[in-house]
C-alpha positions, 0 to 999 in steps of 0.5 A: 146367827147369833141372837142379840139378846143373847150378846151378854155371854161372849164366851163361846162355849168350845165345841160350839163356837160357831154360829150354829150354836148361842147361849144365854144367862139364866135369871131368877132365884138359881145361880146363873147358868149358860144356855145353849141352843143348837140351831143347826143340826145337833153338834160336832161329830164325836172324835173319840174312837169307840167300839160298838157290840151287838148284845141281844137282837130280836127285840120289840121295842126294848124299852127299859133295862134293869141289872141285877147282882151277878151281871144279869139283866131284865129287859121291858118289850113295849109290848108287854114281855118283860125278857132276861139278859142271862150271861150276855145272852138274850133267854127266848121265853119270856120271865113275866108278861105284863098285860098292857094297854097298847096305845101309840107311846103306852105300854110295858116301859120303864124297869127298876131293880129294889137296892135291895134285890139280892134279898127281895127279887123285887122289880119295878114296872110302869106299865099303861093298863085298863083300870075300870074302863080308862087307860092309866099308867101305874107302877108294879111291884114283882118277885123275879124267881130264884134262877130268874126264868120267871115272876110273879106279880105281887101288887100296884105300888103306885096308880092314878097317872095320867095316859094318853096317845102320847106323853106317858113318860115311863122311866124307873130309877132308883136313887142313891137315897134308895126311893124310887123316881118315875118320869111322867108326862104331860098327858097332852095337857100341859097345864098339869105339869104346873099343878104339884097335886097332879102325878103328870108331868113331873119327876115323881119320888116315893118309897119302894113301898109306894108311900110319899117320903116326908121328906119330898119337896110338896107335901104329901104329893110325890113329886119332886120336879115339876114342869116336865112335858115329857121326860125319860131319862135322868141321872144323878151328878151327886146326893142331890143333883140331877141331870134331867132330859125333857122333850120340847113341844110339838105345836103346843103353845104354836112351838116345836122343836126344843129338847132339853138337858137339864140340871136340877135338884129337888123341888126345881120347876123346869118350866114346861108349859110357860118357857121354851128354849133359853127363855127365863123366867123367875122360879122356873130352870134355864136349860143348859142345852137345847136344840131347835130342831126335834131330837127327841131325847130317851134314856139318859145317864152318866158315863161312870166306866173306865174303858172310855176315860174321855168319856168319864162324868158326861152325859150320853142321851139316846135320842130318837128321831134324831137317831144318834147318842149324845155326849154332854161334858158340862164344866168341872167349876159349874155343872149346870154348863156345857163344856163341850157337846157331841154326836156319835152313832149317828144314823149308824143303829136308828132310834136309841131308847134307853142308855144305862151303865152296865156292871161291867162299866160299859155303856148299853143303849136299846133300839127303838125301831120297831115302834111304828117310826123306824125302820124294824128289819128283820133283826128287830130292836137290838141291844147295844154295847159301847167301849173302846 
């Protein structure tokens, strides 16, 4: 049903025009933008035909992938491994093992390749670890050797971010302006998100030397987008616009459900704790797609292969406990709008961790089923490759 608040947008967005769906206008200081709530299951079934491979399987909980020059790829296990994909063939021993702090949602997550690889080796981890006594979440700096069987540690390039059971974020990804972004969480303290001086629930920009650039949003702290829960996964549309994925709250503020796409640019609020759903507020960003029940989103990035044209400049999310990927086609004269939103795979691999664009120009997704809320199988967590 369609909400009466909401009866100033009359235009019905096309894969959503049924009652299963509403929109609204956002306020404030952005240019105006839809909204989209789903409020019964997730979307339309996706109708363009595509082609699923298994990469790699016997996998704990792959949580990130990073490509290098040459078309191999290193791979985080939650559990503290980091593996190699070496000529699309998963290598048994492990490159480099990370020693972890195991709790619920920690561990060895996200990865980042420097811009720079081919002359530096250098990746990036963030992991949760033991400082002193107290779990916290911190980005490492390693030199994956030559012939890439293994790496060394060289140092902690970032420390000090708030862990907890759950919400720890933990995506890496370099920019187009070559700084490194990290996805954090809440922590469980949602008022954190609000406070700029604090590392927790924010999108975080530093140099690859860990160093705040000056030309970050809140100086001289790193972050660069705040009111975050949750997020872990983002992509760029251009130099300086983002397309953003946040989980919604699961009973904080007496709310569930609400995960998030978002579009934003530097210094943006996204709201978290203080609006949910298509709620308004000034200063703070209106999604431009939101769900009422729980997906929730992983990994997240923009469809930029060929093999797949239908697919071309969308969005495809991984989600988890909706066990399905996401596209998002958002409108050629405002990007912030949804034109059309779809489900693929949907039950088909269970939980979907992270989504990345190989060199190839195909699409690859990581499982997530063997995190104590899936269903692990004697094939464990796999890796996924998306054509036509």
């Amino acid at each position: 049903m369609v909400s009466p608040r909401l009866l100033t947008s009359a235009l019905v967005v096309l894969a959503c025009a049924t009652s299963a769906c509403r929109k609204s206008q956002a306020q404030g200081t952005a240019s105006p933008q839809d909204c989209v709530l789903v409020e019964d299951g997730w979307g339309p079934t996706g109708t363009v035909p595509i082609t699923v491979d298994v990469v790699a399987q016997g996998l704990e909980v792959p949580w990130g992938l990073a490509w290098l020059p040459g078309g191999d790829a290193l791979v985080t296990e939650r559990p503290g491994r980091v593996r190699l994909l070496k000529a699309g063939a998963l290598q048994a021993q492990p490159v480099a093992t990370v020693r972890v702090t195991r709790v619920a949602e920690g561990g060895l997550l996200g990865i980042a390749a420097h811009p720079d690889f081919a002359s530096n080796r250098w990746f990036y981890v963030y992991v949760t670890t033991d400082v002193s006594g107290e779990d916290e979440n911190r980005i490492e700096r390693w030199t994956l050797s030559e012939d890439h069987a293994t790496a060394t540690f060289d140092r902690v390039i970032y420390g000090g971010i708030p862990s907890a059971k759950y919400h720890d974020g933990g995506r890496l990804r370099f920019g187009p302006d070559g700084m490194l972004y990290a996805g954090t969480g809440d922590a469980r303290d949602p008022d954190r998100s609000q406070d700029v001086n604090d590392p927790a629930g924010k999108l975080l920009r530093l140099t690859p030397e860990g160093q705040v650039p000056q030309d970050n949003p809140f100086p001289p702290s790193p972050a660069f987008l705040t009111g975050i829960r949750n997020t872990q996964g983002w992509d760029w549309k251009d130099a300086t616009h983002l397309y953003v994925t946040d989980h919604g709250p699961s009973g904080e503020t007496l709310r569930r459900g609400h995960d998030e796409v978002n579009y934003a640019h530097a210094g943006d609020n996204l709201g978290w704790p203080g609006i949910y759903s298509c709620e308004t507020r000034q200063g703070h960003i209106t999604p431009s797609l939101t769900f009422d029940d729980a997906a929730p989103p992983g990994g997240a990035a923009l469809y930029t292969g060929t093999a797949i044209p239908e697919w071309r400049g969308s969005l495809l999310v991984g989600t988890l406990g909706s066990r399905h990927l996401h596209r998002v086609e958002f409108s050629s004269e405002n990007p912030a709008r949804v034109a059309r939103h779809e489900v693929y795979l949907q039950d088909a691999f269970g939980r979907l961790r992270d989504v990345s664009m190989g060199p190839d120009g195909h699409l690859y997704v990581t499982t997530s089923n063997c995190d104590g809320r899936g269903d692990c199988g004697p094939q464990k967590d796999r890796i996924l490759r998306v054509y036509r």
